[in-house]
N, C-alpha and C positions, 0 to 999 in steps of 0.2 A: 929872342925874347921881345925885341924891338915892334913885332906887326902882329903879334900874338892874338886871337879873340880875347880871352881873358882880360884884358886891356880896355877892349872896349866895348865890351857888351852891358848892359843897362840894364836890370831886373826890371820885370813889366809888372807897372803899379797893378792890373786887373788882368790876371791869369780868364780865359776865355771859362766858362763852365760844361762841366762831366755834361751828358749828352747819353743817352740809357731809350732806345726804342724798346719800347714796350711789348708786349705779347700782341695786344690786339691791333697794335698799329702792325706786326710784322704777320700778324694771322693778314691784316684788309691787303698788303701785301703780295703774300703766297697767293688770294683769291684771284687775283690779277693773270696767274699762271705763264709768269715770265723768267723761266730760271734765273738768265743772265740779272735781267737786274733784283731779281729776289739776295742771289747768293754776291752778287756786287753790294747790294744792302748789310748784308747780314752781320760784316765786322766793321763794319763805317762806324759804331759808337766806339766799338772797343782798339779801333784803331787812335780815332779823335782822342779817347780818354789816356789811353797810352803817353799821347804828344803833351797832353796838358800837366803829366803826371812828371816829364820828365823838365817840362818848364819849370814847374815847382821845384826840383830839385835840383836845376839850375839858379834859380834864382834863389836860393839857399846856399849852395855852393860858392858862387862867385862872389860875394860879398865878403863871404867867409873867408876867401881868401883874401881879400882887398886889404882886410882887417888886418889882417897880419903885416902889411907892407904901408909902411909909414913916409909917406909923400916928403921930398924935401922943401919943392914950393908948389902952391897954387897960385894958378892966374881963370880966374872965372871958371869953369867946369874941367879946366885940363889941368894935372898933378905931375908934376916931376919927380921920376923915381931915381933912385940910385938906389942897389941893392949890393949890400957887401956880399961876394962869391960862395962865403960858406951860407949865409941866410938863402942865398939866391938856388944853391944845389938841396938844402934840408926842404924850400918852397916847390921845387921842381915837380915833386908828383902832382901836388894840387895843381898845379897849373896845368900838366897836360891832360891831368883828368877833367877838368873846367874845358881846356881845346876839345878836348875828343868830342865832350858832350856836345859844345855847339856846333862842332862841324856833323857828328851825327844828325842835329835834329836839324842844322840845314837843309842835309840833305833829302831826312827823310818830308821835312815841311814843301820841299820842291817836287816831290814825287806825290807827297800825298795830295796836293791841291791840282795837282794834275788828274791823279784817280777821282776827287772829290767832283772837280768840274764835271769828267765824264757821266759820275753817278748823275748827277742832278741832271745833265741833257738827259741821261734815258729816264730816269723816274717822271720829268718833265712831260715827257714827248708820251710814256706809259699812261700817265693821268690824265691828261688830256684828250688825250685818244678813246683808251675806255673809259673817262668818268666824265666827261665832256667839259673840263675846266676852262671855261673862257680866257685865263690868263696865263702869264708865262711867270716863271721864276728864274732869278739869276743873278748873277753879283752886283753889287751896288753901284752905280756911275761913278767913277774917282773925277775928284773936280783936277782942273788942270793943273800938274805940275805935283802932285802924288806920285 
């Protein structure tokens, strides 16, 4: 229980927002006549929406459990627990269902920003191409030490 997620993970004050391409944006799309990145488009909202849906219900979740387990001290944002073994085995499913979640949506966050990157190089490299876009798109610069 000691290195658990549960522990330490933090509800995010601003959950990212649902994300819905549209018909006409996935018709200009199709026009383009690029399978690949058409059908690599084609669940990217409903993937993104997925992730945001399960945030939310993390960040529901874990609080909810916090609730129930009453700190012995604090020292600035760190909480010292002791939890009596019978409170600690009745707490037990919340917990590993609060782990599971965040190790799922780690992992699925690691994979899908890896698929997301790739979409964005081909849709980039697509629009550009046929629609003659003078500029590029891409992730933000992180300043140093992000």
């Amino acid at each position: 229980m000691k290195d658990e997620p549960w522990r330490f993970y933090t509800p995010l004050a601003s959950l990212p927002k649902h994300v819905d391409f549209t018909s006409e944006e996935m018709g200009m799309l199709l026009q383009q006549k690029d399978d690949e990145v058409f059908n690599s488009t084609l669940q990217a909202d409903v993937v993104h929406n997925a992730f945001v849906d399960a945030l939310e219900t993390l960040n529901t979740m874990q609080p909810e459990l916090m609730e129930r387990i009453s700190p012995e001290s604090v020292e600035g944002e760190v909480g010292k627990i002791a939890i009596p073994k019978d409170e600690a085995l009745a707490l037990r499913p919340a917990m590993i269902n609060v782990n599971s979640l965040i190790e799922q949506l780690r992992k699925e966050a690691e994979k899908d920003a890896v698929a997301a990157g790739r979409l964005l190089d081909s849709l980039q490299t697509l629009l550009r191409g046929r629609l003659g876009l003078p500029y590029s798109v891409g992730p933000a610069p992180q300043a140093e030490g992000e």
